[in-house]
N, C-alpha and C positions, 0 to 999 in steps of 0.2 A: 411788352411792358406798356400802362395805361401811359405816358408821357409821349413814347412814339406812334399814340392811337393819336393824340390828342392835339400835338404840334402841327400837322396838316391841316388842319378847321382851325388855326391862327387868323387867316385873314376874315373868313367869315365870322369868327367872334368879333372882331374886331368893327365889324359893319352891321352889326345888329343894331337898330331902331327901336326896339321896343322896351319901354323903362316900368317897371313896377318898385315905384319908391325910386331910388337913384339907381338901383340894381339892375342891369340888361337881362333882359328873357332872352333864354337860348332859343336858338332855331331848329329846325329837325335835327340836321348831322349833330349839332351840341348836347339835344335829348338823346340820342342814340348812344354815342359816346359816355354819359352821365349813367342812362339804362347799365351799359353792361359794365361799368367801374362799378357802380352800387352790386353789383351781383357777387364779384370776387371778394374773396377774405382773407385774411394771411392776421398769423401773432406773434407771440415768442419766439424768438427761436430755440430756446431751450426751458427745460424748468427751472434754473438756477437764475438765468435772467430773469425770467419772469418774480419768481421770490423775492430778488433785490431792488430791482424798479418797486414794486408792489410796495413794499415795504416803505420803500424810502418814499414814493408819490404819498403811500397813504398816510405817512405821519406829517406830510406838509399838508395834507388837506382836508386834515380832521377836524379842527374849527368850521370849516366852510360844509361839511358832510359829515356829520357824527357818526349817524347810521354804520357801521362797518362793512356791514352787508353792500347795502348801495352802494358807497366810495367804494371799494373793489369792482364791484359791478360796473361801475362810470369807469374807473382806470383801466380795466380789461376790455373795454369796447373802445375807448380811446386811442389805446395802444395799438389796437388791432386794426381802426378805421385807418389812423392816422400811419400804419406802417403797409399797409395794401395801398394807397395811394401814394405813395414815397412821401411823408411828412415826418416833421420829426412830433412827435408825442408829446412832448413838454412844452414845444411851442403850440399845440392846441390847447394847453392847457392853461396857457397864458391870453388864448385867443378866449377860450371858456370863463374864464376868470372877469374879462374885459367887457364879454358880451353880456352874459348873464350871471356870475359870481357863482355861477355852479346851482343855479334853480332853474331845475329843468321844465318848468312850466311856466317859465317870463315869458311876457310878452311886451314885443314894443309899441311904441306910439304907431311906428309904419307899420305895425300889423308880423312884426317876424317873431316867430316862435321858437322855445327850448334854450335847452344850452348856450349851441351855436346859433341863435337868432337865424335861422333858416326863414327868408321870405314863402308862403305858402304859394305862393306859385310854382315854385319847383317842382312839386309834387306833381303835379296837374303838366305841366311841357315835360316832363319825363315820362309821364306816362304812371302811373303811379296814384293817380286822384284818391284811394282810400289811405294810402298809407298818413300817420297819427307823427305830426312833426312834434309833440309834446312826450312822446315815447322818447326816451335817453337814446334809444340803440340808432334807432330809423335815425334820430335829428343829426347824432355824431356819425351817422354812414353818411347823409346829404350834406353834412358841413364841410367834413373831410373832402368830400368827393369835389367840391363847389369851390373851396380854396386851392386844391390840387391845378383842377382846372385854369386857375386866374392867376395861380404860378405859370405855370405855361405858356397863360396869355403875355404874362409880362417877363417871359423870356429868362426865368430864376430871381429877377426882381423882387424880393421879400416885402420892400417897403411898399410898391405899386400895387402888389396882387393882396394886403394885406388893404392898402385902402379900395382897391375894388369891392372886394369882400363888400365893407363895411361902406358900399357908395360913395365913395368921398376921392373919387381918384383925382389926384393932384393936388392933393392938403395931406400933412404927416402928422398932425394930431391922433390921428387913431392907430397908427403902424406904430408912432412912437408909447402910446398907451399898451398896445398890445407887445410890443418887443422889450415896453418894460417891465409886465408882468410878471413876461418869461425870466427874465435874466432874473429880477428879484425874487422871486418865489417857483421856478420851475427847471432852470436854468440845471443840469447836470455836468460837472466839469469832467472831462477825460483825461485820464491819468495816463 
């Protein structure tokens, strides 16, 4: 499982030096470990779930993505990104929501692109230099991947790995922006 890859390279994330924007560059072992999570894929686990998620994501997010077409497209690769790195779906979707409002061609002042404001460095320390961070699929495979990771790092921490993400570790202004997304607009209750 990508978690038991990833928890051994704990201390070496944790002593990277290198900042682009507030965000730390991975070192080799961190690009290597990134490489092969990006390459796995996992979705549904059945057709029926997949029909009732669908359904239900796509009617809350049909203001935000008219398109039909694309909001399914964006909620099946989210699902999918978000469920191969053990996340939960709804909360990237509130991360999505936070970062970019679901226009997958923002960009920010620090220079991060798509969806997930993925920093373009990524690209380039995983090894990866052509890959298109303004592509829906590629941005939610390296966001996923990049949040997974900084779970990890902060040991199931939602609130830590949520402001790593977002450079800001040790301030709750954006953990609480993004965990309020979720819960108000993403949030699935279990029966």
């Amino acid at each position: 499982m990508l978690f038991r890859r990833i928890l051994p390279l704990l201390a070496l994330l944790l002593v990277s030096p290198v900042l682009a924007g507030n965000q730390a560059r991975p070192d080799e072992a961190q690009r290597g470990l990134l490489r092969d999570s990006l390459k796995e894929s996992l979705g549904f686990a059945d057709r029926f779930d997949a029909e009732v998620w669908l359904v239900d994501m796509s009617g809350r997010l049909a203001k935000r993505l008219p398109d039909l077409e694309e909001r399914l497209r964006v909620l099946k690769t989210v699902h999918r990104e978000a469920r191969r790195v053990g996340l939960n779906p709804e909360l990237v979707l509130g991360l999505i929501e936070t970062e970019s409002n679901f226009d997958k061609y923002a960009i920010s002042n620090a220079g991060a692109l798509g969806l997930m404001q993925v920093m373009p460095f990524w690209v380039e320390d995983i090894g990866h230099p052509d890959d298109n961070l303004l592509d829906a699929e590629t941005n939610l495979r390296y966001g996923c991947a990049i949040l997974s990771l900084y779970l990890q790092i902060e040991r199931g921490n939602l609130q830590n790995a949520l402001a790593r993400y977002n450079g800001t570790l040790g301030q709750s202004w954006y953990p609480t922006r993004v965990l309020g997304a979720w819960q108000k607009h993403w949030y699935v209750h279990a029966d």
